[in-house]
C-alpha positions, 0 to 999 in steps of 0.5 A: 935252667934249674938243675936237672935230676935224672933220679926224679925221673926213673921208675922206682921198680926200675931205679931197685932192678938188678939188670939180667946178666948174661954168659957174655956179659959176664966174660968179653972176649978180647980176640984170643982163641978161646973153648966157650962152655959158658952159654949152653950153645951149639957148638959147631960153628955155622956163623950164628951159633954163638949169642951177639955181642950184648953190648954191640961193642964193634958197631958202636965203636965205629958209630961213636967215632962217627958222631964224635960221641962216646960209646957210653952214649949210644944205646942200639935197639931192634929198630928205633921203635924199641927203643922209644918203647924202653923210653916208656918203660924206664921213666914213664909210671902206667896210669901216672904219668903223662907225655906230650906228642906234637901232631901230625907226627910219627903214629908209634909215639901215641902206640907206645904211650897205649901199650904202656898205660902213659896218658898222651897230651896231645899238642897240634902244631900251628898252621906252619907245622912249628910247635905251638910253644904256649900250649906245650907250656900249658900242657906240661904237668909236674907228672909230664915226663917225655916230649917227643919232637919228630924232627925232620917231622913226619909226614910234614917233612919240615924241621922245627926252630931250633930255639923252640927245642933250645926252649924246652930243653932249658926250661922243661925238667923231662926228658926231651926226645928228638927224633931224627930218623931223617936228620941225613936228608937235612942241612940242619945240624943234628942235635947229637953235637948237643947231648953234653949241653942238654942232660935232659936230651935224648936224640934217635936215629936210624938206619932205615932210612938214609942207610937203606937197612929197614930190613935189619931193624936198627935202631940207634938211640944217644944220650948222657951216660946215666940215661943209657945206663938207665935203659941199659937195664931194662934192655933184653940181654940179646936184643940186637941179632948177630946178624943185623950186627954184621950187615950194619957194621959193614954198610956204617963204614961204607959212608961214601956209598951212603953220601952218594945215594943221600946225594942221588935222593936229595937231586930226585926229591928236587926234580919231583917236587918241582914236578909236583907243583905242576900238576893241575890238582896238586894245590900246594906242596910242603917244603921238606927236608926229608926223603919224602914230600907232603902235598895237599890235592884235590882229593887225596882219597881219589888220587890214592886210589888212582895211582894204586890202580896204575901200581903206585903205592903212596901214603894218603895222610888226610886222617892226620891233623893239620893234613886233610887231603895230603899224600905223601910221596917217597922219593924214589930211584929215577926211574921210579919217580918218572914212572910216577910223574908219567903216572900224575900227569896221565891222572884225570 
């Protein structure tokens, strides 16, 4: 691998950028009882009247410990969609640079790329749903800055070859993002263990999925010091709320609840997908390593609308690439997955 130069990446408004400092930025408490006069706030006390952490400094701790990494490697953002939009900012130049996306794959990467002016090279994946390494190579440019890999992928639920993603990281100059909002539900190892190898690699996380906090908005995005001092600087000041602090540091140290309910989804996702296989119109059912399961039917359209109308809402994805006539199945709780297996086999 030639040697990778992060400054060749960053925006030049971005690289000039004095950050914003804030009151609590500028003074961290370090427990003792202290009079704050600095910040303007309310001061009665009703659990909220004080601005978060800037810096999440207690969830991060406890996080970095779990993923053997540093805290200097995490950034947190109001869900990954944040972060992945901070992403464009910091490195991609509007109306100059470009990404890569492989899809069918996650929709807000080609949102983002929208929003912030960044044209999207877009590269289907091969019939195996495995990234087609020839064309990626022939798409890249000297102006490509990112390569979004969704892995466990969505919606088609497999993970990529790790020797395609080692490729990339070795012999692409950008900056290669790793999406692994479904990395719980996998055997495969996460990329996390990696970041010291790669300077180029940006791995994300979340806790919408196996953490079961969608609602909280939490976004976890992990790199080299110097690209989360990057982005770092671009960040809002405050952009991580009080309380989505406190309600994730308490569900983060409770990693045995996590592993039992990870546990609960993973023996319900086999069930279903051996009952999927089953049922007369469903003509294939995709290997998944996520929470959720692809099948390609007989018309997902009609079979959408049939399980709608028996109060089963699921996704039909037959727009996507690659993925005419496919529905895509949440694994539910017990109940719910027999309530929809009841509901598949009633279906005409």
């Amino acid at each position: 691998m030639q040697k990778f130069e992060l400054n060749k990446l960053i925006r030049e408004n971005v690289k000039g950028l004095k950050p914003y400092s804030s009151a609590r930025d500028e003074y961290v408490s370090d427990g003792s009882e202290m009079i704050f006069l600095d910040a303007n706030e309310n001061p009665f006390q009703n659990g909220v009247n004080r601005y978060p952490d800037p810096q999440q400094r207690s969830l991060k701790s406890v996080l970095a410990a779990q993923k053997g990494i540093s805290e200097a490697n995490i950034l947190l953002g109001n869900g990954s969609d944040e972060v992945l939009d901070l992403l464009f900012r910091a490195f991609c130049e509007p109306k100059v640079d470009n990404i890569i996306t492989l899809p069918p794959t996650y929709g807000m990467y080609k949102v983002l790329a929208d929003i912030n002016v960044v044209e999207n090279r877009e590269v289907l994946l091969l019939e195996n749903f495995q990234p087609d390494m020839h064309t990626i190579l022939n798409t890249m440019d000297t102006q490509t800055k990112m390569i979004f890999i969704c892995s466990p992928n969505n919606p088609t639920g497999n993970s990529f070859a790790a020797e395609s993603i080692e490729f990339l990281l070795q012999s692409f100059q950008g900056l290669v993002v790793i999406d692994e909002a479904y990395i719980d539900f996998s055997l495969e190892d996460s990329w996390v263990s990696k970041l010291s190898d790669y300077p180029n690699l940006i791995v994300t996380q979340t806790l919408s999925k196996a953490y079961g906090m969608a609602g909280i908005r939490l976004g976890i995005c992990m790199a080299s010091e110097e690209i989360i001092s990057v982005l770092n600087k671009i960040k809002p000041p405050y952009n991580v709320n009080e309380l989505t602090q406190q309600r994730a540091l308490q569900r983060v140290m409770n990693l045995e609840e996590i592993n039992q309910e990870v546990e609960n989804i993973l023996k319900e996702r086999k069930a279903l997908e051996q009952t999927l296989k089953t049922i007369q119109f469903v003509e294939q059912v995709y290997s998944t390593d996520a929470n959720f399961i692809l099948a390609k039917v007989d018309n997902a359209s009609l079979r959408y609308d049939q399980l709608l109308k028996k109060g089963i809402v699921i996704r039909n994805r037959t727009t996507q690439p690659l993925c005419e006539n496919t529905l895509r199945f949440t694994v539910g709780t017990h109940k719910e997955n027999e309530f929809l297996i009841k509901a598949l086999k009633e279906l005409p």
